[in-house]
N, C-alpha and C positions, 0 to 999 in steps of 0.2 A: 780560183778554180773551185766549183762546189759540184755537187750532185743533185738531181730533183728529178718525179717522175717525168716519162716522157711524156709529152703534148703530142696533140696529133699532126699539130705542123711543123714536128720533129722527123717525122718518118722518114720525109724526104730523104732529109740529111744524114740521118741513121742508115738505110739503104746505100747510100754514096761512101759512109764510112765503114759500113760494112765490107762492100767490096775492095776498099784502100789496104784495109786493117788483113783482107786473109788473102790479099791477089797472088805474094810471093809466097804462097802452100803448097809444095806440091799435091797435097790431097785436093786444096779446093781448085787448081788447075786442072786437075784429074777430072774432074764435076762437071768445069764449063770448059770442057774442049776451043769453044767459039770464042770466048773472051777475050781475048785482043782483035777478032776480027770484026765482033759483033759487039760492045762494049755497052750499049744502049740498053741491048738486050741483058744482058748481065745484070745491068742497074736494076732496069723492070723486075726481074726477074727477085732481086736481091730486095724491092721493095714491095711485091706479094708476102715473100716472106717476113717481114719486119710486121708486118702488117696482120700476117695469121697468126705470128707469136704475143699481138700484143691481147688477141682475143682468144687464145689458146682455153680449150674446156676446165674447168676446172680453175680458173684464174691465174696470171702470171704476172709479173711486177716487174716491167719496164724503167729503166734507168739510164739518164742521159746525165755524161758530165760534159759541162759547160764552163767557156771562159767566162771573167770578171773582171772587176776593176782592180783587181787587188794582181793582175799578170801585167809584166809588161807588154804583150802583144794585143791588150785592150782597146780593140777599134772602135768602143762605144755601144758593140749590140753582141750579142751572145753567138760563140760560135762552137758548133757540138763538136767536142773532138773523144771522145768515150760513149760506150753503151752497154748495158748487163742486161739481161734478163732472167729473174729467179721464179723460182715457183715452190708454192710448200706443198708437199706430199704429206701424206695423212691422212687418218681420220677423226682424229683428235679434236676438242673444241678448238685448240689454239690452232690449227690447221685450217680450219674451217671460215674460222674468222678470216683468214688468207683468200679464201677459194672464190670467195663470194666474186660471181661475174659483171663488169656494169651493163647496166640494161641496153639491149641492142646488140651483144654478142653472138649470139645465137643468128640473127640476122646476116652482120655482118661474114662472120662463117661461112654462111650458104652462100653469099655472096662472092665470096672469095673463091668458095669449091667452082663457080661458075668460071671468073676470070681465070682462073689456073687452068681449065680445061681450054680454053683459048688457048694461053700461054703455049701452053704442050704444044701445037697446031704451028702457032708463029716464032719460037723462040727459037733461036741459031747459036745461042751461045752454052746453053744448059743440057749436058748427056742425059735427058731423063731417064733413062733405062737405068744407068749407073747412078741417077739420084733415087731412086726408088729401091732400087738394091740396099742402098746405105739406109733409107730410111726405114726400111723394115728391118734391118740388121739392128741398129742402134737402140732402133723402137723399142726393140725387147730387153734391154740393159735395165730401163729401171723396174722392171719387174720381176727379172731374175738376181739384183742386189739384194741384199738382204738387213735393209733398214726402210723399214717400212714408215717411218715419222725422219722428216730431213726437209732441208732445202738445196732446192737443187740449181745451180746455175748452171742456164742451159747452152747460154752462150754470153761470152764477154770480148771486146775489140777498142781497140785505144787506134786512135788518126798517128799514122808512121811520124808523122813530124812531132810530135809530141810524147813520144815516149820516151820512158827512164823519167818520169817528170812524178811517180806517186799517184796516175788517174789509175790503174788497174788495179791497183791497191786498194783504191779510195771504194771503186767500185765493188772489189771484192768484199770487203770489210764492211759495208753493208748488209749483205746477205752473212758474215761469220757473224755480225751483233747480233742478229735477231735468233741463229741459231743457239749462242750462249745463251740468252736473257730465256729461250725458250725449252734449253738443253736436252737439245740435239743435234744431230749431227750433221756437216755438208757433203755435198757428191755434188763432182763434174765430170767431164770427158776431155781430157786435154790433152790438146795438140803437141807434137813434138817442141815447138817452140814455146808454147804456154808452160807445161811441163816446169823451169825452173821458177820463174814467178810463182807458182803454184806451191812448191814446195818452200818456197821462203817463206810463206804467209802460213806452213806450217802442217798442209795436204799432204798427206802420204799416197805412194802411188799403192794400187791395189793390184788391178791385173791390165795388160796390153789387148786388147781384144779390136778388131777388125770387121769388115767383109768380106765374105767367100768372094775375093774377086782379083784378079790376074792385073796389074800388079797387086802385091798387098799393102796394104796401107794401114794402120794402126792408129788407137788413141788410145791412152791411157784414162784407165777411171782411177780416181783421187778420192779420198775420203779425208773430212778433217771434223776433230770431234772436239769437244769443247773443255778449256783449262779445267782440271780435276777429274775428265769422265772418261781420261785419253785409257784405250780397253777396253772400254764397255760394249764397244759394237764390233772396234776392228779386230776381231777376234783371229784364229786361224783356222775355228769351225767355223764362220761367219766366211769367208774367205773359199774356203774348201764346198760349202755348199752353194757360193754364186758359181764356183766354178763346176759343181758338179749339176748345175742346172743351164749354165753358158753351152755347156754341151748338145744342149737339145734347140739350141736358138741358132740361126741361120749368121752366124761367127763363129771367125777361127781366134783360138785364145792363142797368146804365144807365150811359150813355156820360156 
């Protein structure tokens, strides 16, 4: 098993594992009402998005793990069962060097703003209403933290049959190297089930925050800061001013 960036005749497969890795959520059930009815949909759906995030503004760093010869269940050809996606916030030269877009991005985006506008029209399986909610609710999280140089994993998912096996590890611990050797800090949003994995690799939970939305659903943002610096950011003024600025952002924090 190793890690390598994604290709783009990964996406596929990334979309398919996407939906594997978060179908038993109740948050991401909440999303796609339609998903067991419509499950095609889902997929489509789940592969715009793989697809927006891999040309996301400002650059983002796409991560596929893959089997190898070295598993016993080596059928000979690679089969994605993990995927991460990190992105460095900053403005920093080492930030920057991160950010840089490949050519055609910008492209491909407007592209994408088209097919989604379809999607909305034909898709049975996705609440848009309820996904637009979430994503202006969450939108605002990394602006209201208060660590402005970091990377952020924005999303990470391991194939159900392969877990407990070190790939979410493997994947995490990519994005925490490059925050040591760079020293800085990480931030995610995690799921009630990610949530332990998260803190074995050494995350601290920060605050529970949500969508103003009936039922409530919650993720946890994480913070992990790097061997010797542990303090520097997670402070409890650092702490007390995301949340005195969470206030003004279209989420409910839970005390």
């Amino acid at each position: 098993m190793h890690i390598r960036p994604t290709a783009s005749a990964d996406i596929y497969d990334v979309s398919i594992l996407a939906d594997l890795a978060f179908q038993d959520e109740e948050f991401w059930r909440w999303l796609t009402p339609g998903m067991y009815n419509y499950p095609n949909d889902r997929t489509r759906f789940y592969r715009l998005r793989t697809r927006g995030r891999a040309v996301t503004k400002g650059g983002c760093i796409s991560l596929v793990a893959v089997t190898d010869d070295s598993d016993p269940e080596w059928s000979g050809s690679e089969e994605v069962v993990g995927y991460a996606f990190w992105k460095r916030q900053g403005t920093s030269e080492q930030a920057k060097k991160w950010q840089k877009e490949p050519w055609g991005s910008l492209l491909e985006r407007n592209l994408l703003w088209v097919e989604l506008q379809y999607e909305r029209l034909i898709n049975r399986a996705v609440d848009f209403k309820r996904w637009n909610t979430v994503i202006t609710a969450f939108g605002s999280l990394q602006n209201d933290i208060d660590f402005p140089e970091q990377w952020h994993c924005t999303v990470l998912g391991v194939s159900p049959k392969y877990r407990r096996r070190g790939i979410g590890s493997l994947l995490l611990n990519w994005g925490l190297d490059k925050a040591r050797e760079e020293g800085v800090p990480a931030m995610l949003e995690a799921t009630p089930a990610g949530v332990p994995l998260y803190e074995k690799a050494g995350f601290k939970p920060v605050l529970m925050v949500g969508p103003k939305v009936e039922p409530a659903y919650f993720v946890t943002i994480m913070i992990w800061e790097p061997e010797g610096w542990q303090g520097k950011w997670l402070t409890e003024e650092a702490i007390q001013r995301a949340r005195d600025r969470l206030r003004e952002a279209p989420v409910v924090i839970r005390t």
